[in-house]
C-alpha positions as CSV (number, residue, x, y, z in Angstrom):
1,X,-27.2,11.9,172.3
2,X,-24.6,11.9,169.2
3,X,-21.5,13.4,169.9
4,X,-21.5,15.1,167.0
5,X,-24.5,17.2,167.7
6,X,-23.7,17.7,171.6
7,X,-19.8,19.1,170.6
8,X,-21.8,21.7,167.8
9,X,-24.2,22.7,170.7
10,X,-21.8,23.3,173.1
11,X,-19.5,25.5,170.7
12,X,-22.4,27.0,169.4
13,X,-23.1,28.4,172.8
14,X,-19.5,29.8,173.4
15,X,-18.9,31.6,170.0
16,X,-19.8,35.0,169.0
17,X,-20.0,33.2,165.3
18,X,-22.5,30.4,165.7
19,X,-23.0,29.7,162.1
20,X,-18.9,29.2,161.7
21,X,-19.4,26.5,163.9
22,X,-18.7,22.6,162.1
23,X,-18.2,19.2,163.4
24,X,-17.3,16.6,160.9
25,X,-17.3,13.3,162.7
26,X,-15.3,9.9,161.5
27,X,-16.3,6.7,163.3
28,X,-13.5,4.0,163.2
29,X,-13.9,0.6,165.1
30,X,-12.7,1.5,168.3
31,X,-12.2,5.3,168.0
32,X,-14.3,8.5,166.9
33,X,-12.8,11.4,165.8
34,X,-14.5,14.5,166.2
35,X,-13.0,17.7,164.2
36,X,-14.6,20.9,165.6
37,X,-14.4,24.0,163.0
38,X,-14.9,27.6,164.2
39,X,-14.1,31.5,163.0
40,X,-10.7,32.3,163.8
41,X,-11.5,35.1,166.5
42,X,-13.4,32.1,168.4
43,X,-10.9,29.6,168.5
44,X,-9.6,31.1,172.0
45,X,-13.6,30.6,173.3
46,X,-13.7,27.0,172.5
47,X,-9.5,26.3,173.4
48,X,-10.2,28.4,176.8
49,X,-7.8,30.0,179.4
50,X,-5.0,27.4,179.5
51,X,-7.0,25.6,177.5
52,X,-9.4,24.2,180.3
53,X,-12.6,24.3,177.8
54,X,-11.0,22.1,175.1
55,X,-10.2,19.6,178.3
56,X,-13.9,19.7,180.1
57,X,-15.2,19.1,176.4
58,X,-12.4,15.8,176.0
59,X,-13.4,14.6,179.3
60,X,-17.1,14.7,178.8
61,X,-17.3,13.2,175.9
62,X,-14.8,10.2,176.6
63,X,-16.7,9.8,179.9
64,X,-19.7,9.1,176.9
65,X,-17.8,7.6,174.8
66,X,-16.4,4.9,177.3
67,X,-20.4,3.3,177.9
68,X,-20.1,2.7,173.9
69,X,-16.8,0.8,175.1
70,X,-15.1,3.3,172.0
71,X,-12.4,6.2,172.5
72,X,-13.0,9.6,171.8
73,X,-10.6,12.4,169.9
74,X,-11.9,16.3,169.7
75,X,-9.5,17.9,167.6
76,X,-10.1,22.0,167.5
77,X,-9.0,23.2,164.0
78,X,-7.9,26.2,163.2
């Protein structure tokens, strides 16, 4: 699965504005930034309490990212 799309489904899912929801995604030769986009009342849905969502998202897609033998970066932007 593209990282890309599986980072938009999963925000998609926890926002009350779905279609505020954007991942732009650079690929560099060992690292792939993903740069997740939501409405400002649902950056606290995608962050989480103590921001334990952000971190489940990170791990998952490193642990994807590592078979690829690449590095992953989610930045949240507000």
């Amino acid at each position: 699965m593209e990282l890309k799309k599986l980072v938009e489904s999963i925000a998609t899912l926890l926002v009350d504005s779905p279609e505020d929801v954007n991942v732009t995604q650079v690929n560099g030769e060992t690292i792939i930034v993903l740069e997740l986009r939501v409405a400002k009342s649902d950056l606290g849905k995608v962050i989480g309490k103590n921001g334990q969502t952000a971190h489940s998202m990170r791990i998952l897609l490193s642990g994807i990212a590592m078979k690829n033998h690449k590095k992953v970066v989610l930045e949240i932007i507000e």
